[in-house]
KEKE-3310 file (N, C-alpha, C; in steps of 0.2 Angstrom, whole numbers, plus 5000, padded with zeros to 4 digits):
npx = (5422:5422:5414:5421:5435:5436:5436:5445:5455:5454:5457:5471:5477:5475:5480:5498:5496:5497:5509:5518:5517:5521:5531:5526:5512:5513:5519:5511:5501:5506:5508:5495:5490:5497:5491:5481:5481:5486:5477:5466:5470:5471:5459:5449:5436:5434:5420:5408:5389:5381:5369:5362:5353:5344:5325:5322:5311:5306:5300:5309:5321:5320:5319:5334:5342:5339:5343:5359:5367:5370:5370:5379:5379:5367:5365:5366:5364:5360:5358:5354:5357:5351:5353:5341:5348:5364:5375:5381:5388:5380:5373:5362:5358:5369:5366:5353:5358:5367:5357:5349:5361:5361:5349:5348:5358:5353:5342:5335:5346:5355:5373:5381:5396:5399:5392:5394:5396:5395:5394:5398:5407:5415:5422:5437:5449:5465:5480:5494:5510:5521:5520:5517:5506:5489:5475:5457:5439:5431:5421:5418:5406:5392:5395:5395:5397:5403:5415:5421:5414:5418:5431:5428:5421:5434:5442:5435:5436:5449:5454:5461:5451)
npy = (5865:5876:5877:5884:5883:5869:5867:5875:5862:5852:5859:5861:5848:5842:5848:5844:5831:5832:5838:5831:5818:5821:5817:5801:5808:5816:5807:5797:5807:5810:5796:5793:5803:5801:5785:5789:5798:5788:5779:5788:5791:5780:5776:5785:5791:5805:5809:5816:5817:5821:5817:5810:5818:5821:5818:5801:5793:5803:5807:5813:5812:5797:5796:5803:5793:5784:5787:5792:5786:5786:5801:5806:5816:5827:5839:5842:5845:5836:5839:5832:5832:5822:5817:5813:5809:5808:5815:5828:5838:5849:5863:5867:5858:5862:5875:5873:5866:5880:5888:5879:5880:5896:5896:5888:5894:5905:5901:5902:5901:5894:5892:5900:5898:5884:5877:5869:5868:5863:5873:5884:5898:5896:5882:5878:5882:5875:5879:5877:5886:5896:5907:5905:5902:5898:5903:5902:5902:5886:5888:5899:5906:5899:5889:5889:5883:5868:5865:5872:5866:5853:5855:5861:5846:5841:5847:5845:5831:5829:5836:5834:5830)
npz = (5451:5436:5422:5412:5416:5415:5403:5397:5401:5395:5383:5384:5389:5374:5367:5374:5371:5357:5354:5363:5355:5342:5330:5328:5324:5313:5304:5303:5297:5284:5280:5278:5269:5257:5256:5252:5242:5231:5232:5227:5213:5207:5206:5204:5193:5182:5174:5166:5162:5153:5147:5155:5163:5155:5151:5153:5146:5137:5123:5113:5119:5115:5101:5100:5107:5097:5085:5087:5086:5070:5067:5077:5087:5094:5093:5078:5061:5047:5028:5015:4998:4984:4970:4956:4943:4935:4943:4956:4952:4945:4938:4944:4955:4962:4964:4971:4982:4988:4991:5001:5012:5012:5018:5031:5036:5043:5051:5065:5080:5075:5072:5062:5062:5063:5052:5036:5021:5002:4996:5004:5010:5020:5016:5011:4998:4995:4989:4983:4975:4966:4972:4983:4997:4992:4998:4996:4995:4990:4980:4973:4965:4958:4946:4927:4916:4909:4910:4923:4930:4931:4937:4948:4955:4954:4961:4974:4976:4976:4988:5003:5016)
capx = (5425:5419:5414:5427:5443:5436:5436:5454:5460:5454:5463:5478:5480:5476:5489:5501:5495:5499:5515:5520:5516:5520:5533:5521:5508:5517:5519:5502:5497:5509:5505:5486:5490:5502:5489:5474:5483:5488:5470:5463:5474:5470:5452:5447:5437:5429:5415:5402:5386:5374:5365:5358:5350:5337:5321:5323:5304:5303:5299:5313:5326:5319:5321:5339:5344:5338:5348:5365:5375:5371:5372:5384:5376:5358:5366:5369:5357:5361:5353:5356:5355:5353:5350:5341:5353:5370:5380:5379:5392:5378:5372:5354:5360:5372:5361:5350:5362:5367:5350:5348:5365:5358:5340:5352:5362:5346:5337:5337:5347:5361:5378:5385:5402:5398:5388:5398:5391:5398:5395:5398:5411:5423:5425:5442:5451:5473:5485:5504:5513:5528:5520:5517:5501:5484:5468:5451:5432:5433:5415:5416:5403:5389:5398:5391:5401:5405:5424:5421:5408:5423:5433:5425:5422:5440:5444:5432:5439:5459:5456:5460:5445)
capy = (5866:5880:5874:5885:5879:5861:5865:5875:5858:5848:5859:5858:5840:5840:5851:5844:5828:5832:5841:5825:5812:5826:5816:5799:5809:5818:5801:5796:5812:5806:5788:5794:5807:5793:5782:5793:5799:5783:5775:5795:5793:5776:5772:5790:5791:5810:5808:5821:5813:5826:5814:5805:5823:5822:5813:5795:5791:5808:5806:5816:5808:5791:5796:5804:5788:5780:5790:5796:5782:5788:5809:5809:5822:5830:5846:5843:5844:5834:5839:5827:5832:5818:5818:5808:5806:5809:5818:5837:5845:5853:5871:5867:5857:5870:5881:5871:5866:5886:5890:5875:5883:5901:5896:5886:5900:5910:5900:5905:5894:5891:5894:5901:5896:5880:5876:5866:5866:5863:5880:5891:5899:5894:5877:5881:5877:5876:5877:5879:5889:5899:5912:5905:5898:5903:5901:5903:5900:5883:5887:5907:5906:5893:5890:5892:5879:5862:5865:5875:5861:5849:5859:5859:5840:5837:5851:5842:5824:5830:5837:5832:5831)
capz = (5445:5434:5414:5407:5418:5412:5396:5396:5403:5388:5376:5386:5387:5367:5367:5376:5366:5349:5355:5364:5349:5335:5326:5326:5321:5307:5301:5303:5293:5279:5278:5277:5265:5253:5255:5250:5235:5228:5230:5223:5208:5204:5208:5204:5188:5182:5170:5166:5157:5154:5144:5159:5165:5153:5156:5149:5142:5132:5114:5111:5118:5114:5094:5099:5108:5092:5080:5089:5082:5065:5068:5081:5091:5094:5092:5072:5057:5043:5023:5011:4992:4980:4961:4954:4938:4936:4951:4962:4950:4938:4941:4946:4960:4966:4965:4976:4988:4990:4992:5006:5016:5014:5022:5037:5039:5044:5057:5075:5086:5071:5072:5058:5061:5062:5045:5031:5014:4996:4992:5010:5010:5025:5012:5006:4992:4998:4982:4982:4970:4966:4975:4991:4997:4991:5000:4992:4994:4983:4978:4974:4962:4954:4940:4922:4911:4909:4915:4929:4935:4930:4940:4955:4957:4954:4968:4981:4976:4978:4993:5009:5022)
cpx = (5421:5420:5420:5434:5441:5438:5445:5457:5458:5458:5470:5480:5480:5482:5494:5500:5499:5507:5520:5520:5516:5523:5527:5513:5509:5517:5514:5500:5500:5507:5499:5487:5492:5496:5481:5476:5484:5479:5464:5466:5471:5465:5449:5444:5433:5427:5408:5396:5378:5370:5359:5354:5344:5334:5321:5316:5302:5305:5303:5318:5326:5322:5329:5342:5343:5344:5355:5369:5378:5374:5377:5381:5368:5359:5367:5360:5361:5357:5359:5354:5356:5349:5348:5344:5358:5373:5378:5380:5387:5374:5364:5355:5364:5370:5357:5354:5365:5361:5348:5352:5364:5349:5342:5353:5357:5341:5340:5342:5354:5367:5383:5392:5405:5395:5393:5394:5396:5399:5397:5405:5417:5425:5430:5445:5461:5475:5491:5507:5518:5527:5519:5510:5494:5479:5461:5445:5433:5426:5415:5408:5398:5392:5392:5392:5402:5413:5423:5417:5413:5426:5431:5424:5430:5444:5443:5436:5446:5459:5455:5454:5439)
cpy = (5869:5874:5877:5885:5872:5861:5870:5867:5853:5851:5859:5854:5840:5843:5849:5834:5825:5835:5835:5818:5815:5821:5808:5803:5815:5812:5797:5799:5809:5799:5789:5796:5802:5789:5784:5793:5794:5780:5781:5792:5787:5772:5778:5792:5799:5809:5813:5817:5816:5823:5811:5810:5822:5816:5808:5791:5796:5805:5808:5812:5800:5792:5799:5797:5782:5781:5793:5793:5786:5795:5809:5813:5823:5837:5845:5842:5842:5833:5835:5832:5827:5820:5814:5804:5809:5812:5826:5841:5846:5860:5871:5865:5861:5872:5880:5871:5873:5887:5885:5879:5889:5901:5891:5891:5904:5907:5900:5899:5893:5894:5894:5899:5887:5877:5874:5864:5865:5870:5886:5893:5897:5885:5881:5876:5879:5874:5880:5882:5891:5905:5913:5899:5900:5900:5904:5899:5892:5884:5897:5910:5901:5895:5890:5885:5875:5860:5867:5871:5855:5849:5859:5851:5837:5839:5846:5835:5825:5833:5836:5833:5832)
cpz = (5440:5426:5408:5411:5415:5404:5395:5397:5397:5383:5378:5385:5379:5365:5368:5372:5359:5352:5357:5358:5341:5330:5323:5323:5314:5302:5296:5296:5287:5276:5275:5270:5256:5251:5250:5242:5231:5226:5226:5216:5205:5202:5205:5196:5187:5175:5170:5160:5158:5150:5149:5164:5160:5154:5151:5145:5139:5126:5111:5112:5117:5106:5093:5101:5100:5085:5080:5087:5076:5064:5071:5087:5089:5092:5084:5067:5049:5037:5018:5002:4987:4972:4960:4947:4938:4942:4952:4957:4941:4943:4944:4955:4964:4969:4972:4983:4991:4993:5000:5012:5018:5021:5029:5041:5044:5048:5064:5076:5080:5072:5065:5056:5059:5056:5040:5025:5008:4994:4998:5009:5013:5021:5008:5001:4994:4989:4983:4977:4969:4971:4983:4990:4996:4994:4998:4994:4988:4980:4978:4971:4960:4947:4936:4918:4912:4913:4921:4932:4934:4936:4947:4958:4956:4959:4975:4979:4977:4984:4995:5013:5018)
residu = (UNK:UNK:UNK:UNK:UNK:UNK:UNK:UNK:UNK:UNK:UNK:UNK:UNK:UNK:UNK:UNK:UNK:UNK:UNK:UNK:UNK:UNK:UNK:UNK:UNK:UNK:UNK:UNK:UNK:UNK:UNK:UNK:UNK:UNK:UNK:UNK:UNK:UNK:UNK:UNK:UNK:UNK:UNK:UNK:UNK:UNK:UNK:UNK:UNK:UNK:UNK:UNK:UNK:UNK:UNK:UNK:UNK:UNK:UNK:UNK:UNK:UNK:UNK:UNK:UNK:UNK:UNK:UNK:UNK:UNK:UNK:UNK:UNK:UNK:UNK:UNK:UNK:UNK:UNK:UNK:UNK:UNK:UNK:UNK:UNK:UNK:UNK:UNK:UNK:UNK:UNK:UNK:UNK:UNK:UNK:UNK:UNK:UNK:UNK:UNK:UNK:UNK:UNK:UNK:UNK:UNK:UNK:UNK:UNK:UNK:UNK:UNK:UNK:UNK:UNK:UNK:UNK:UNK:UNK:UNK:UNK:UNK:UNK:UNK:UNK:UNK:UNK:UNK:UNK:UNK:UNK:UNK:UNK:UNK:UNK:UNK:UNK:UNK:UNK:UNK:UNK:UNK:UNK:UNK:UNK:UNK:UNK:UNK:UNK:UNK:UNK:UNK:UNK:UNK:UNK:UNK:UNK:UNK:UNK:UNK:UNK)
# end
């Protein structure tokens, strides 16, 4: 008996096999498939945690694992401006605070779009009127005046977000 009549006669029988036991195993396939899916669906968690790629004893992600609660992210830079008397809305502070946002905006690696300051622009100011809805820079300018520095803290405190 030559090795390729042996081996047609294997796929014959498998053949004759499957053709003979189709609907059992039709069944088979189903029941598997049912069974598959159901323990897929409910056992099956997807998780990406690209945290656990970086090396765990760098000094870097030691001082982010230290601070993430606070920031939120590694990716964020948070500038504080404090006074030390009274409150932001005076022009010197502004001014600062522009000045801080400007020299943001301007380092490598920043995404402009991203950057939220007192004074940036994509801070808007929403107001309703008879003429519809107007949207504005709430910080067009560093104000000059007492009102207009009024004015601006009563904006940021009435608005939402």
């Amino acid at each position: 008996m030559s090795a390729h009549s042996n081996t047609n006669s294997i796929w014959r029988r498998l053949i004759e096999f499957h053709v003979r036991y189709r609907f059992p195993l039709l069944v088979f396939i189903i029941v598997g498939t049912i069974f598959f899916a159901y323990v897929g669906v409910n056992n099956l968690a997807i998780h990406t945690d690209f945290f656990s790629l970086y090396p765990p004893d760098h000094p870097y992600i030691k001082i982010y694992k230290q601070y993430r609660k606070m920031f939120g992210t590694a990716n964020m830079l948070n500038l504080v401006v404090k006074v030390k008397k009274g409150d932001i809305y005076n022009a010197d502070t502004l001014t600062k605070v522009d000045r801080l946002t400007q020299a943001v905006l301007k380092l490598k690696g920043v995404n402009p779009t991203q950057v939220i300051s007192l004074t940036h622009p994509k801070l808007k100011e929403f107001a309703v009127g008879t003429q519809g809805l107007t949207i504005k820079p709430l910080i067009q300018k560093i104000p000059d005046t007492a009102d207009e520095l009024q004015d601006i803290q009563k904006k940021v405190y009435t608005s939402e977000g």
